[in-house]
N, CA, C and O atoms as a DFTB+ gen file, in Angstrom:
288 C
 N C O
     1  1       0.820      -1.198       0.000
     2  2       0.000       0.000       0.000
     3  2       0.863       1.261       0.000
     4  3       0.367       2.352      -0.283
     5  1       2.406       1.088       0.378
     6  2       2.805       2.094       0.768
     7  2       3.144       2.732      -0.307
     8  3       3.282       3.955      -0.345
     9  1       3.314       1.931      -1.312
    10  2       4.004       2.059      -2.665
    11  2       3.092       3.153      -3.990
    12  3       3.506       3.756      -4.980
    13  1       1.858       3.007      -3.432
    14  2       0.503       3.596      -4.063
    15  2       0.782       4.795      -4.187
    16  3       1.444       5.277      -3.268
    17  1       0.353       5.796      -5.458
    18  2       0.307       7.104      -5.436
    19  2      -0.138       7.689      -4.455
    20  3      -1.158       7.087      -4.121
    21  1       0.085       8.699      -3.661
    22  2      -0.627       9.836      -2.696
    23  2      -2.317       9.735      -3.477
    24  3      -3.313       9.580      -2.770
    25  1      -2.406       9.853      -5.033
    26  2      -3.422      10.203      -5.302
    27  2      -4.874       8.768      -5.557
    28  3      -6.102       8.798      -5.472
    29  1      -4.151       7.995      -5.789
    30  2      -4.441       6.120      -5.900
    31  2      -5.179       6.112      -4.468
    32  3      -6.302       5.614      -4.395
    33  1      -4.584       6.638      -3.374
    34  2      -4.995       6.132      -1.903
    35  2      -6.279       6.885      -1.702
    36  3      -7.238       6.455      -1.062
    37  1      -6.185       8.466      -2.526
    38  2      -7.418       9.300      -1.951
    39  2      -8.207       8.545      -2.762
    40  3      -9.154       8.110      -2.106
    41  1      -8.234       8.215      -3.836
    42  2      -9.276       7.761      -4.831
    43  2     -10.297       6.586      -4.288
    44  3     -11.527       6.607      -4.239
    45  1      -9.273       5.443      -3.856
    46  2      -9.540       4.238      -2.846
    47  2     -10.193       4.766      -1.503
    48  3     -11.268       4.264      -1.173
    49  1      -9.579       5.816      -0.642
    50  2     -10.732       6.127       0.319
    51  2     -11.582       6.499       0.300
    52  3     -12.339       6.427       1.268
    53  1     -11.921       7.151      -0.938
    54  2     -13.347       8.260      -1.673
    55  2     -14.299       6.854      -1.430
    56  3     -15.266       6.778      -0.672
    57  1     -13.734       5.747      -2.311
    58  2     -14.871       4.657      -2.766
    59  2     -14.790       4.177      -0.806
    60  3     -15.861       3.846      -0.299
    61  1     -13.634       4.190       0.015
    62  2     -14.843       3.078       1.200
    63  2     -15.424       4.059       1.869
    64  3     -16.124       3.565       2.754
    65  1     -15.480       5.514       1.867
    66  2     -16.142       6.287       2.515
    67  2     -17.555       6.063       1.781
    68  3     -18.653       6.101       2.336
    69  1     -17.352       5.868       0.683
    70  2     -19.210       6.052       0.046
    71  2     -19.831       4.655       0.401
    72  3     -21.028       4.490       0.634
    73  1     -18.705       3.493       0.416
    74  2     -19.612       1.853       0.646
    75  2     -19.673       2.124       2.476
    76  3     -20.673       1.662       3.025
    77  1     -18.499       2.943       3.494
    78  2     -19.170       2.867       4.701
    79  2     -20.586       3.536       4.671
    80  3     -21.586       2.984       5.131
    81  1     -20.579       5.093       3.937
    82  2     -21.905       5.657       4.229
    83  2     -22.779       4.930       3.879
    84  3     -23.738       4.835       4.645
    85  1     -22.792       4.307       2.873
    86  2     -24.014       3.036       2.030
    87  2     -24.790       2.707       3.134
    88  3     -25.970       3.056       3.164
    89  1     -24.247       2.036       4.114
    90  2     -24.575       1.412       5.462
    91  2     -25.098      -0.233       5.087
    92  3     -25.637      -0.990       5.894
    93  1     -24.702      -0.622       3.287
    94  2     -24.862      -2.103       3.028
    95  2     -24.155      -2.771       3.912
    96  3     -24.829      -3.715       4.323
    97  1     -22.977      -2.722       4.464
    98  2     -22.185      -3.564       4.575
    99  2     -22.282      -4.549       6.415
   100  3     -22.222      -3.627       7.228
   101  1     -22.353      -5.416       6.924
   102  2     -22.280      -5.543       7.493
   103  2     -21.564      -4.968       8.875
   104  3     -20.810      -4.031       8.610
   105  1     -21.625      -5.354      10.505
   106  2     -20.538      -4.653      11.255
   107  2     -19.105      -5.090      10.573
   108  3     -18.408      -4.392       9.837
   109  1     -18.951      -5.921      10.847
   110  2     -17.540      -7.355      10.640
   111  2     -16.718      -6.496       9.397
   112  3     -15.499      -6.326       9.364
   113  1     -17.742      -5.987       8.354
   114  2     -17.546      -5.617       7.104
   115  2     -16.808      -4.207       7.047
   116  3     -15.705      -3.780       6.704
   117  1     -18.124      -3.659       7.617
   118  2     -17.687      -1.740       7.803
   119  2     -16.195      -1.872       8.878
   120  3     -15.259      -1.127       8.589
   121  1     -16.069      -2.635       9.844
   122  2     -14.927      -2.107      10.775
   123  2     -13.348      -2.847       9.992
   124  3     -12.200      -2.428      10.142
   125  1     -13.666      -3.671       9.418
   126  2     -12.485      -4.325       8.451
   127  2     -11.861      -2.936       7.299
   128  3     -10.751      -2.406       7.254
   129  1     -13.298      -2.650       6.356
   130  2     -12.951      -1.151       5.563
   131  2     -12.404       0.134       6.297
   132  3     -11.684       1.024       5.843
   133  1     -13.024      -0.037       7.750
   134  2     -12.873       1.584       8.380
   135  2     -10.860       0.992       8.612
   136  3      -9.968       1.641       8.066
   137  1     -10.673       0.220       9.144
   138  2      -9.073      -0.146       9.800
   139  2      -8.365       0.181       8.502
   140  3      -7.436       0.988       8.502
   141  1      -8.867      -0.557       7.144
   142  2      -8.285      -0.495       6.008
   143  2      -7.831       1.149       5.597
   144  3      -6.710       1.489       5.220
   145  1      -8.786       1.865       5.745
   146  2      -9.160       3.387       5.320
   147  2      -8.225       4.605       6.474
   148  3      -7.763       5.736       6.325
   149  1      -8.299       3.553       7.684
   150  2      -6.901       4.356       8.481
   151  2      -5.750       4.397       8.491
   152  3      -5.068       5.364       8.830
   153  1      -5.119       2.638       7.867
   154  2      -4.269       2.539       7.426
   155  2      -3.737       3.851       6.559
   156  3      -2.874       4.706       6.758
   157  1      -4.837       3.537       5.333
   158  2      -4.314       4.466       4.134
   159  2      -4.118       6.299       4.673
   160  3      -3.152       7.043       4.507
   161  1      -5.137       6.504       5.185
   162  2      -4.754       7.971       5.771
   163  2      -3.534       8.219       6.574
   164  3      -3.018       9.327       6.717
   165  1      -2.927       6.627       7.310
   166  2      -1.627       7.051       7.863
   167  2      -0.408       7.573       6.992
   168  3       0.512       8.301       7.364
   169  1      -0.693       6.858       5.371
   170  2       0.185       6.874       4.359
   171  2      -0.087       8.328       3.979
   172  3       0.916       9.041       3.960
   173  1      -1.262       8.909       3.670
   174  2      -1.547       9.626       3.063
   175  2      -1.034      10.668       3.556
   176  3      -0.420      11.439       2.818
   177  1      -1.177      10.926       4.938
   178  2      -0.679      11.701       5.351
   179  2       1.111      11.927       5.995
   180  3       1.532      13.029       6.345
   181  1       1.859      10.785       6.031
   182  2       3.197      10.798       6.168
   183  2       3.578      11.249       4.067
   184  3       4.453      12.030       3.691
   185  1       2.943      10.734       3.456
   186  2       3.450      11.351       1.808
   187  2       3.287      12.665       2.069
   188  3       4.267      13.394       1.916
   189  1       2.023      13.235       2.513
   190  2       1.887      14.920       2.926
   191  2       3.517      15.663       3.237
   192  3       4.279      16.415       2.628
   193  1       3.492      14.843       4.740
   194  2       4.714      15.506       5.364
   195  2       5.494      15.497       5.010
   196  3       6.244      16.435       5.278
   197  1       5.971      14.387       4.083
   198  2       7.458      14.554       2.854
   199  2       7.410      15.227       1.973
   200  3       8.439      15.789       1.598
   201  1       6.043      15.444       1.233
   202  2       5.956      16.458       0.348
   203  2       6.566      17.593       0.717
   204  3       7.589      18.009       0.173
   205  1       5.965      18.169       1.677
   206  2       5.485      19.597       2.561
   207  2       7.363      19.747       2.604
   208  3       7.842      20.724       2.027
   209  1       8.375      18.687       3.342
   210  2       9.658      18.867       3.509
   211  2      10.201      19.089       2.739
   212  3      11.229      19.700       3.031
   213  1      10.005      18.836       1.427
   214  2      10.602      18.533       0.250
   215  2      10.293      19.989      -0.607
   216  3      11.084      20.220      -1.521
   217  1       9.343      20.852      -0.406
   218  2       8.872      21.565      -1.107
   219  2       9.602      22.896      -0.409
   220  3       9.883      23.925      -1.023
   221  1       9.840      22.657       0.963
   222  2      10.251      23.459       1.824
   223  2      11.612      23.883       1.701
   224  3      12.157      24.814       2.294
   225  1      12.148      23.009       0.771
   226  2      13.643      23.046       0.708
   227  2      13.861      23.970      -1.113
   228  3      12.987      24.078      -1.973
   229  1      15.301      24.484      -1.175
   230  2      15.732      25.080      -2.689
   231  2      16.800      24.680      -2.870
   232  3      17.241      24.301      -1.785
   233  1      17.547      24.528      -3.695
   234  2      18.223      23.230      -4.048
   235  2      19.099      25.327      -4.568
   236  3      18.660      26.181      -5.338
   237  1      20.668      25.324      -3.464
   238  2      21.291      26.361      -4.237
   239  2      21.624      26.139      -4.988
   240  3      21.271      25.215      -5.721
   241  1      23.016      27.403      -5.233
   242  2      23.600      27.513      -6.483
   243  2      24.887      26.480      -6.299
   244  3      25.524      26.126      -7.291
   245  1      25.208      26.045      -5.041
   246  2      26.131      25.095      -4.811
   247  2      25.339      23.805      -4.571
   248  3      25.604      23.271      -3.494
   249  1      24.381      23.152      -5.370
   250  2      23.698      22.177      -5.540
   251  2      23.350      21.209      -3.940
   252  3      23.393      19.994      -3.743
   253  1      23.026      22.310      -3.042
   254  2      23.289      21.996      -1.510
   255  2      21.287      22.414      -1.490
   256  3      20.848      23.490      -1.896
   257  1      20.378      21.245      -0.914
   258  2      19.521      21.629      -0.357
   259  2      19.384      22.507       1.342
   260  3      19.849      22.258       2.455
   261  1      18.515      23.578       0.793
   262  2      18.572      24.108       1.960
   263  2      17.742      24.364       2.371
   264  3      16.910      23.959       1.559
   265  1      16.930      25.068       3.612
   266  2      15.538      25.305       4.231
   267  2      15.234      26.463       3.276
   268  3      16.152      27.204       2.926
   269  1      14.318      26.598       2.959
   270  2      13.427      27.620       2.388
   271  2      12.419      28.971       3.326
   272  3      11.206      28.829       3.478
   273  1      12.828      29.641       3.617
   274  2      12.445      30.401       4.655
   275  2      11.619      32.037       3.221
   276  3      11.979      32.543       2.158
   277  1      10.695      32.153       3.990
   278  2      10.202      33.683       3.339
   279  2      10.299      34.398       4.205
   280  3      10.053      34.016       5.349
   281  1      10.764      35.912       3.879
   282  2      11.018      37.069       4.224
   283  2       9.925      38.045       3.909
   284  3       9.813      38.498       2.770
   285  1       8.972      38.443       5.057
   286  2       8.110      39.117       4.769
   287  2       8.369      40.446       5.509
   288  3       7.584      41.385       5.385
């Protein structure tokens, strides 16, 4: 799962959020999807925080990543 696009995982939680709301699914059923669906938000959101690090950084003129800070 870990391997999944950031965007693959939202797509996949879109669909068990609509089969939990459904309310078809059995208990046994819904709490198996809900564990599944936390899993993925753990991913989803550690890809966030690497993003977010990664974006945070500027790559100088001495090919050295560095923090990215704004000056307001």
């Amino acid at each position: 799962m870990e391997n999944k696009k950031f965007e693959e995982l939202i797509t996949e939680l879109e669909v068990i959020v609509k089969e939990l709301e459904s309310g078809n699914d059995d208990l046994e059923k819904s709490i198996e999807k809900y564990t599944e669906a936390m899993k993925m938000v753990k991913i989803c959101n550690d890809k966030l925080k690497n993003a977010t690090e990664s974006v945070n950084k500027i790559l100088k003129d001495n090919d050295i990543l560095e923090p990215f800070e704004i000056n307001e």
